[in-house]
C-alpha positions as CSV (number, residue, x, y, z in Angstrom):
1,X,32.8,2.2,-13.0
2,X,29.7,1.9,-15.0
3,X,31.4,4.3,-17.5
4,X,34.5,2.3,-17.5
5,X,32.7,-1.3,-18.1
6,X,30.9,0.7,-20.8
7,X,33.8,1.9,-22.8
8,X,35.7,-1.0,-22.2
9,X,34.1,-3.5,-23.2
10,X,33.5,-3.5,-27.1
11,X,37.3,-3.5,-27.7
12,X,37.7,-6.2,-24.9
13,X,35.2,-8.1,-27.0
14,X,37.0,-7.6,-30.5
15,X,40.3,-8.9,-28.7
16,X,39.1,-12.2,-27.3
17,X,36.9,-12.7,-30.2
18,X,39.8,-12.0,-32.5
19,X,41.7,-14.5,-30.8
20,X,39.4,-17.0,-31.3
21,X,37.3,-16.5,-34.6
22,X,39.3,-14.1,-36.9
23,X,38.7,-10.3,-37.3
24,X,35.1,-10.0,-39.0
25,X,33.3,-12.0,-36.1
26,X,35.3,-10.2,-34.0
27,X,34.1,-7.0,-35.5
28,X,30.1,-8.7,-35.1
29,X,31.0,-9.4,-31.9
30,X,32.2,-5.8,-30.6
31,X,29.0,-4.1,-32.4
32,X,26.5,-6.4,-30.9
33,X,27.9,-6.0,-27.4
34,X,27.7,-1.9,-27.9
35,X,23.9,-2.7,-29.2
36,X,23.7,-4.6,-25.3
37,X,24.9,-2.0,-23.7
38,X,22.3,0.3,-25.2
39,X,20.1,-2.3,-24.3
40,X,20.7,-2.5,-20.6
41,X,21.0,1.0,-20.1
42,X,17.3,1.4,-21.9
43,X,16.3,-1.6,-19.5
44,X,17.8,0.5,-16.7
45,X,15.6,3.5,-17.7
46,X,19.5,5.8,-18.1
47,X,20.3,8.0,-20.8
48,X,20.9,6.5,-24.0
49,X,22.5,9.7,-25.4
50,X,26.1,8.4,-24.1
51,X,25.7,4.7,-25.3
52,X,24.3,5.8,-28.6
53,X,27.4,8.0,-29.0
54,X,29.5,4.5,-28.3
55,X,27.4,2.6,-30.6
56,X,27.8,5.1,-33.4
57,X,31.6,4.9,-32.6
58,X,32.2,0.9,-32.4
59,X,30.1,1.0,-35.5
60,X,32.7,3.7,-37.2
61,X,35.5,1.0,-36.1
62,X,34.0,-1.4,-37.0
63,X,33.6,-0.5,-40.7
64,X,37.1,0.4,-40.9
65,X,38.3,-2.7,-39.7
66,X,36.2,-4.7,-41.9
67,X,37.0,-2.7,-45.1
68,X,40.7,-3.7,-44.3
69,X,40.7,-6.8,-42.8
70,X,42.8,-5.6,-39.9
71,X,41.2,-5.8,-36.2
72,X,43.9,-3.4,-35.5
73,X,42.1,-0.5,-37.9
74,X,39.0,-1.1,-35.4
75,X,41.2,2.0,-33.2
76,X,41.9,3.8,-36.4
77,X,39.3,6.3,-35.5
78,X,40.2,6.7,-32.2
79,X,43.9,7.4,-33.1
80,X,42.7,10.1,-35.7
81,X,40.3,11.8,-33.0
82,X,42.9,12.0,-30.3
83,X,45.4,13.3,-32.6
84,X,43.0,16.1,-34.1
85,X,41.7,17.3,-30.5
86,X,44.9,17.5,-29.7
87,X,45.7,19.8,-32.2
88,X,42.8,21.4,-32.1
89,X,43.6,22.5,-28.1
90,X,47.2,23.4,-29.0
91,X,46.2,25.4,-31.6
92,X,43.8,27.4,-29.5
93,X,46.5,28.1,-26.7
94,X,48.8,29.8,-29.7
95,X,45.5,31.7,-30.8
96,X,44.8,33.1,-27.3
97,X,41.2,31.3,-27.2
98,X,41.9,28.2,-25.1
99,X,39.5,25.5,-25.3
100,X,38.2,24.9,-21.9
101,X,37.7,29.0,-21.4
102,X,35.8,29.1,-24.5
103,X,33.7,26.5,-23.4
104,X,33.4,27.7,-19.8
105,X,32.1,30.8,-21.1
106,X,29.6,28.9,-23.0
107,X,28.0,26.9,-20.9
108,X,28.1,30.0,-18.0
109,X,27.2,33.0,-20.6
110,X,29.6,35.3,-19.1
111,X,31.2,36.3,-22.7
112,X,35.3,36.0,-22.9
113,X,36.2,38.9,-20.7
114,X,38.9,36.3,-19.2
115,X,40.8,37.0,-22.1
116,X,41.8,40.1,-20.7
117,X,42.3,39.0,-17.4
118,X,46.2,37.5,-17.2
119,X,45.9,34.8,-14.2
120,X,42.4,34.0,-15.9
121,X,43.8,33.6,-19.3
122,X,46.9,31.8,-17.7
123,X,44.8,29.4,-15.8
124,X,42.2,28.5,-19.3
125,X,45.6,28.1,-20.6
126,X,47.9,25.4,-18.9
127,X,43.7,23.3,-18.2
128,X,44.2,23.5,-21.7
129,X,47.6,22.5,-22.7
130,X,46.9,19.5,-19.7
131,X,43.9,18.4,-21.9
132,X,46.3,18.4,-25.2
133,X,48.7,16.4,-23.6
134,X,46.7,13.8,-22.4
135,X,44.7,13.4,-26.0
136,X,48.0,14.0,-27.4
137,X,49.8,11.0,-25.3
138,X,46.9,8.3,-26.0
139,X,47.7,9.6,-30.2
140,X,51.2,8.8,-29.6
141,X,51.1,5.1,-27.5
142,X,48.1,3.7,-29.9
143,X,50.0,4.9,-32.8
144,X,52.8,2.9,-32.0
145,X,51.2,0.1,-30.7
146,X,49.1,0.5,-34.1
147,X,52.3,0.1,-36.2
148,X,53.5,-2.6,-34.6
149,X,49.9,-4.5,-35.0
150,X,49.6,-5.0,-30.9
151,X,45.6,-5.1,-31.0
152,X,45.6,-6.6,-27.1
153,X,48.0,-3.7,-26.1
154,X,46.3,-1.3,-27.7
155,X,42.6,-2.0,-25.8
156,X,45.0,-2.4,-22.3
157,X,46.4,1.2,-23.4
158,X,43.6,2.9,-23.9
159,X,41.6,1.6,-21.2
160,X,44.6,2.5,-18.7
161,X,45.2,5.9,-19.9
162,X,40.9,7.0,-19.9
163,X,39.8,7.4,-16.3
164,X,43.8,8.2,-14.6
165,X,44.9,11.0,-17.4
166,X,41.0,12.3,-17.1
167,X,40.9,12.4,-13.1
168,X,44.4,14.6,-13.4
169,X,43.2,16.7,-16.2
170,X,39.7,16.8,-14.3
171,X,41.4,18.7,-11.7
172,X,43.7,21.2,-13.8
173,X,40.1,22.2,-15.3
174,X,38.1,22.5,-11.7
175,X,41.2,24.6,-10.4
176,X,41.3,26.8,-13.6
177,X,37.4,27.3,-13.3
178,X,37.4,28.3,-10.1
179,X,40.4,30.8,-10.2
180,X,38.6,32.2,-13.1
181,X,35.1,32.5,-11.0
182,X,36.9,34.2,-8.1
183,X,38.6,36.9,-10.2
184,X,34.8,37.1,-12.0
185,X,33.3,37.6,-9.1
186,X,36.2,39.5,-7.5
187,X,36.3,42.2,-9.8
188,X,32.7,42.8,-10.6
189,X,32.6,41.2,-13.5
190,X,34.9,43.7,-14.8
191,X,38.5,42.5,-14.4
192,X,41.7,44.1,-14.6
193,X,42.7,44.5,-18.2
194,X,46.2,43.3,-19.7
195,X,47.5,44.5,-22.5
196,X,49.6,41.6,-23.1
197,X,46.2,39.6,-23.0
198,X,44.4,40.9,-25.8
C-alpha cells in the first residue's frame, strides 16, 4: 500500500490544488509533496532509489505543465512512456526477442537458449504481449481522458489501472518464468531445438 500512497499521491495533490488555486500552485504543490515523500522514506531509513525516480518524474510533469499552462500536460509524460513501452514490447514479440525473456536472461545469466525452445519462447511471448497490453491500455484511457481535458479522471485512471493490470500481468510473468525454468532445468540446460524458433 505504501507503493500505492506513494504514486498516488502527487497527482491527487495537483487535482485538489488545481481546484482550488489554479495550475502553477498546483504544480508547487505536487513537486513539494514528491520532495515529502523522499523525505519520510529518508526518515524511515528505506531506499530512496524508488522516490527519487518519482521525484525526477513529478518534476518532468511538472515542467511540462507549467510551460503550457495546462494541469492536464502534468500526465503528458506518462501518456508518451506508456505508449512507447508498449511499442517497444510489441515490437520485440514480432522480432522474436520478447522483453520479459530478454530480461529474465539477464538478471539469471543463462544466455537466450529459450529462443529455441517453442513452449519457452511461447510462454516469454504471451508475459509479453500481456505487459503491452496493459501499458498499451493506460496510453489509450489517459489519452482520451487527455483530449477531453478530464484532469480528475485522469489521476482516478491511472491510479485504478496500476496495482489490478500489474497483479494480472504479475502472474502471466511468474507462470512464463517458471515454465521456462522447468524446461531449463528439464533439459539440461540444453533444450530441444525448433526450427520454427530461431
Amino acid at each position: 500500500m505504501n507503493g500505492l500512497f506513494q504514486s498516488s499521491l502527487p497527482p491527487t495533490v495537483l487535482v485538489i490544488a488545481n481546484a482550488w488555486w489554479g495550475v502553477y500552485p498546483a504544480i508547487a504543490a505536487a513537486i513539494g509533496a514528491a520532495v515529502l515523500i523522499t523525505l519520510m522514506r529518508a526518515a524511515r531509513r528505506q531506499s530512496l532509489r524508488p522516490a527519487f525516480g518519482g521525484f525526477v518524474g513529478v518534476a518532468v510533469a511538472g515542467f511540462l505543465a507549467a510551460r503550457s499552462g495546462e494541469a492536464r500536460d502534468f500526465f503528458l509524460a506518462d501518456i508518451w512512456w506508456y505508449g512507447a513501452v508498449a511499442i517497444a514490447l510489441t515490437a520485440s514479440i514480432l522480432l522474436r526477442r520478447p522483453l520479459v525473456g530478454v530480461i529474465r536472461s539477464a538478471v539469471q545469466g543463462t544466455g537466450m537458449w529459450w529462443r529455441h525452445d517453442r513452449p519457452s519462447l511461447r510462454r516469454y511471448s504471451i508475459a509479453t504481449a500481456v505487459l503491452a497490453v496493459v501499458f498499451a491500455a493506460r496510453f489509450v484511457v489517459l489519452q482520451r481522458l487527455y483530449e477531453y481535458n478530464e484532469v480528475g479522471w485522469m489521476t482516478i485512471a491511472k491510479i485504478a489501472m496500476g496495482y489490478p493490470l500489474w497483479a494480472v500481468a504479475l502472474l502471466v510473468i511468474v507462470w512464463a518464468v517458471r515454465g521456462a525454468d522447468h524446461r531449463l532445468s528439464y533439459c539440461g540446460n540444453r533444450p530441444r531445438t525448433s526450427p520454427t524458433a530461431g
